[in-house]
KOLLUMVO-930589 format. One line per 5 residues: number of its first residue (from 1); for each residue x, y, z of N, C-alpha, C. Coordinates in steps of 0.1 Angstrom, whole numbers, plus 5000, padded with zeros to 4 digits. Example, Ala and Ser with C-alpha at 12.3 -4.5 7.8 and 13.67 -1.06 7.14 Angstrom:
<atoms>
1> 5132,4943,5078,5123,4955,5078,5132,4967,5078  5128,4978,5071,5137,4989,5071,5129,5000,5079
</atoms>
This chain:
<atoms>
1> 0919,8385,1651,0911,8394,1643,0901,8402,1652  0892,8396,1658,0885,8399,1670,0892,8411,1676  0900,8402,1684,0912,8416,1697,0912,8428,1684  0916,8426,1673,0919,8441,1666,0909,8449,1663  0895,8441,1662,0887,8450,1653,0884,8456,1672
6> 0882,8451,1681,0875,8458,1696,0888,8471,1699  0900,8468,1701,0909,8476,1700,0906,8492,1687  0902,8486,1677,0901,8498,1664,0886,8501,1672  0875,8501,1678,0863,8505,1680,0869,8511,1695  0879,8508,1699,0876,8517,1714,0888,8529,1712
11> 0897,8526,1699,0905,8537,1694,0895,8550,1690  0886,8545,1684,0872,8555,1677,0868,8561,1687  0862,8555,1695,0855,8559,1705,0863,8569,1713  0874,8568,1719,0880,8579,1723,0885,8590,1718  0887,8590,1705,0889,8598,1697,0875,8608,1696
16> 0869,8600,1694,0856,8613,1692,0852,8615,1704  0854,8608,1717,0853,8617,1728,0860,8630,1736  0873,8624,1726,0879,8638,1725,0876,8652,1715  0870,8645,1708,0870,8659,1699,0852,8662,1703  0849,8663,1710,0834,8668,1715,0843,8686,1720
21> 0829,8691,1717,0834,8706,1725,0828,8705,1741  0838,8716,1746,0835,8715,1763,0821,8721,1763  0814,8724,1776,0803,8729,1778,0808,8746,1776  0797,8754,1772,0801,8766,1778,0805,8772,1789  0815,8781,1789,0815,8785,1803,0805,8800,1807
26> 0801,8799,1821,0792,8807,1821,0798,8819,1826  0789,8831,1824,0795,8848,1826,0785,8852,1837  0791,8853,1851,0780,8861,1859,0765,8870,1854  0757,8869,1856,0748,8877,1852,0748,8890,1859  0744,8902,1851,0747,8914,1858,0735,8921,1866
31> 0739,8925,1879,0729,8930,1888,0721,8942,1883  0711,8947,1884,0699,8957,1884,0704,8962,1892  0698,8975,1890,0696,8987,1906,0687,8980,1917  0677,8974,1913,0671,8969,1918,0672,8954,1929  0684,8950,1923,0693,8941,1929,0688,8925,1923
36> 0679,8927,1915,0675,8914,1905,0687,8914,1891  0690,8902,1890,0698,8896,1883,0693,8902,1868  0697,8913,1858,0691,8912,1846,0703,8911,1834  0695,8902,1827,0702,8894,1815,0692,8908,1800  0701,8912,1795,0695,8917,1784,0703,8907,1770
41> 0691,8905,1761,0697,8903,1746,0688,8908,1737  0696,8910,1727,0690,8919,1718,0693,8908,1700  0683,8906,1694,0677,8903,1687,0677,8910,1672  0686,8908,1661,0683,8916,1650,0692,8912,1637  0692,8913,1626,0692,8907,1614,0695,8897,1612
46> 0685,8886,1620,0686,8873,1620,0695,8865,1633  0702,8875,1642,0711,8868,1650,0712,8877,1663  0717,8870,1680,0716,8872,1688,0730,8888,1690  0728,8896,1689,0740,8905,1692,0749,8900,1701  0768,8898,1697,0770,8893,1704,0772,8876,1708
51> 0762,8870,1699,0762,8857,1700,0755,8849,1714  0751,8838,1716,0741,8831,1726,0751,8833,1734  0747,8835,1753,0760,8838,1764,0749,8827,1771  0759,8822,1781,0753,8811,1791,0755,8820,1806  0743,8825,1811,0748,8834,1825,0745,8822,1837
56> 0753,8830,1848,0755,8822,1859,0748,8827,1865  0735,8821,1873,0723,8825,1886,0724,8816,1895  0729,8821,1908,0725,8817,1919,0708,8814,1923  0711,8798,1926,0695,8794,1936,0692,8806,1939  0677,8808,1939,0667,8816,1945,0671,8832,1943
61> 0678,8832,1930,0679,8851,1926,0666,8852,1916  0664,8867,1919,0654,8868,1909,0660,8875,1897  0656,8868,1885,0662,8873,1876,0650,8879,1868  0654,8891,1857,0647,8896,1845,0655,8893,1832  0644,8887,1826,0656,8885,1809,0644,8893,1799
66> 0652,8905,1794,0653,8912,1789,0653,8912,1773  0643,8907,1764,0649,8906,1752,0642,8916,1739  0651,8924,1730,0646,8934,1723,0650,8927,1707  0641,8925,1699,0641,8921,1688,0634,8928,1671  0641,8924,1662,0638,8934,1652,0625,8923,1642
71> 0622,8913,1648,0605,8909,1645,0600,8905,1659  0590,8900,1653,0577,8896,1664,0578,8882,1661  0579,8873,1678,0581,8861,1678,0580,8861,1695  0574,8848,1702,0575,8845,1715,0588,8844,1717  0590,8846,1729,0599,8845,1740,0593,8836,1750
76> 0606,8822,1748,0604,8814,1758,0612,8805,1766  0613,8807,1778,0623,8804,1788,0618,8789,1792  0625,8779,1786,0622,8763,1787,0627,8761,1801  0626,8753,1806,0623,8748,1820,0616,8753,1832  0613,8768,1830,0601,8776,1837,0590,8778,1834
81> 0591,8772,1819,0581,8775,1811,0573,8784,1812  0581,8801,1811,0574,8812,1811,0581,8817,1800  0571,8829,1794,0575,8836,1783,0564,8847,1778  0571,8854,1768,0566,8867,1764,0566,8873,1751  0557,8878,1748,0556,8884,1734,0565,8897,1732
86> 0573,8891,1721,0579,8908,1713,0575,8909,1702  0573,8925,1700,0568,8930,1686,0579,8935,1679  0580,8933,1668,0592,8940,1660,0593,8953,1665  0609,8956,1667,0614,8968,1671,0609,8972,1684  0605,8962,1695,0608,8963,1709,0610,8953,1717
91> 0608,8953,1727,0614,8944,1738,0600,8943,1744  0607,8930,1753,0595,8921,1763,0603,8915,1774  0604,8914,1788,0605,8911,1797,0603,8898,1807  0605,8890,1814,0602,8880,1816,0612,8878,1835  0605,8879,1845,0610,8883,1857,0605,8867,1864
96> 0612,8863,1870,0613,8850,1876,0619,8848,1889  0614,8839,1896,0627,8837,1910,0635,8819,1906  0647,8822,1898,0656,8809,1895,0656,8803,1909  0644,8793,1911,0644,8788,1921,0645,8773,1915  0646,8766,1903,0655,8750,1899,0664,8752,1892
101> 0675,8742,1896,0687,8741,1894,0690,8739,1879  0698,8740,1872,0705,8733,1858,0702,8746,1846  0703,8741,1837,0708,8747,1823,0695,8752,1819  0693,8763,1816,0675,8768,1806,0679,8777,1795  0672,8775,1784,0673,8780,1770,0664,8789,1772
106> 0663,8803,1770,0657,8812,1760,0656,8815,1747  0646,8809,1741,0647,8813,1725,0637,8819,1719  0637,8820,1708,0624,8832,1701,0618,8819,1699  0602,8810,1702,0597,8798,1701,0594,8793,1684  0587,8810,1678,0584,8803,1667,0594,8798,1655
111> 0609,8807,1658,0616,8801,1649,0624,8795,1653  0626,8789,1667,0634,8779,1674,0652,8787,1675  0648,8798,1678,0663,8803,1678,0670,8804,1691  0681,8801,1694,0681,8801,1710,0690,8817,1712  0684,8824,1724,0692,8837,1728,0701,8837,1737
116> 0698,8830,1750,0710,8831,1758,0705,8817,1769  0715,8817,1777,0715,8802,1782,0710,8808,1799  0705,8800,1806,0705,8804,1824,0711,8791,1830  0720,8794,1836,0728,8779,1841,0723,8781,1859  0715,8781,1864,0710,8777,1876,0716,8770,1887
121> 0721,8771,1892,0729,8767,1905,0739,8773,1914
</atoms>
């Protein structure tokens, strides 16, 4: 009885480790004239245009994230913990050098919405 019920708990277990979704894959971020990494998202009847993207930055680029939204709500880039005000019906900016590694969320703070991902490495 034992051996069956450990057997049925490690049948589960893989099963739902199978059905987990992969990580996102990430999309190069696109270069500026300026030769800084800019990520633009745009913000409006409730949802990210486009849907949340996870961009790919190389250590030590400087990146601008770009975000234009149709209310007023901070902008905040978790793990750099920098960020910026937008007022309904414009944009706000936020320029950095991705100098730590791993995964960072940008989202509008007050309503916890996430915009786009920065995968760092």
């Amino acid at each position: 009885m034992t051996r069956h019920v450990l057997l049925l708990g490690l049948a589960l277990a893989l099963a739902l480790v199978g059905c987990s979704s992969p990580a996102p894959s990430a999309v190069p971020a696109p270069v500026a004239p300026d030769g800084a990494l800019r990520v633009e998202v745009a913000f409006a009847g409730g949802a990210v245009t486009g849907g949340v993207v996870r961009y790919a930055v190389p250590v030590g680029s400087t990146v601008e994230l770009v975000v234009t939204s149709d209310v007023a709500d901070e902008v905040h880039l978790h793990g750099y913990d920098r960020s910026g005000f937008v007022t309904a019906g414009a944009s706000t900016s936020i320029r950095l050098v991705a100098d730590l590694p791993g995964v960072f969320e940008a989202e509008l703070e007050q309503r916890a919405v996430p915009l786009a991902e920065l995968q760092v490495g």
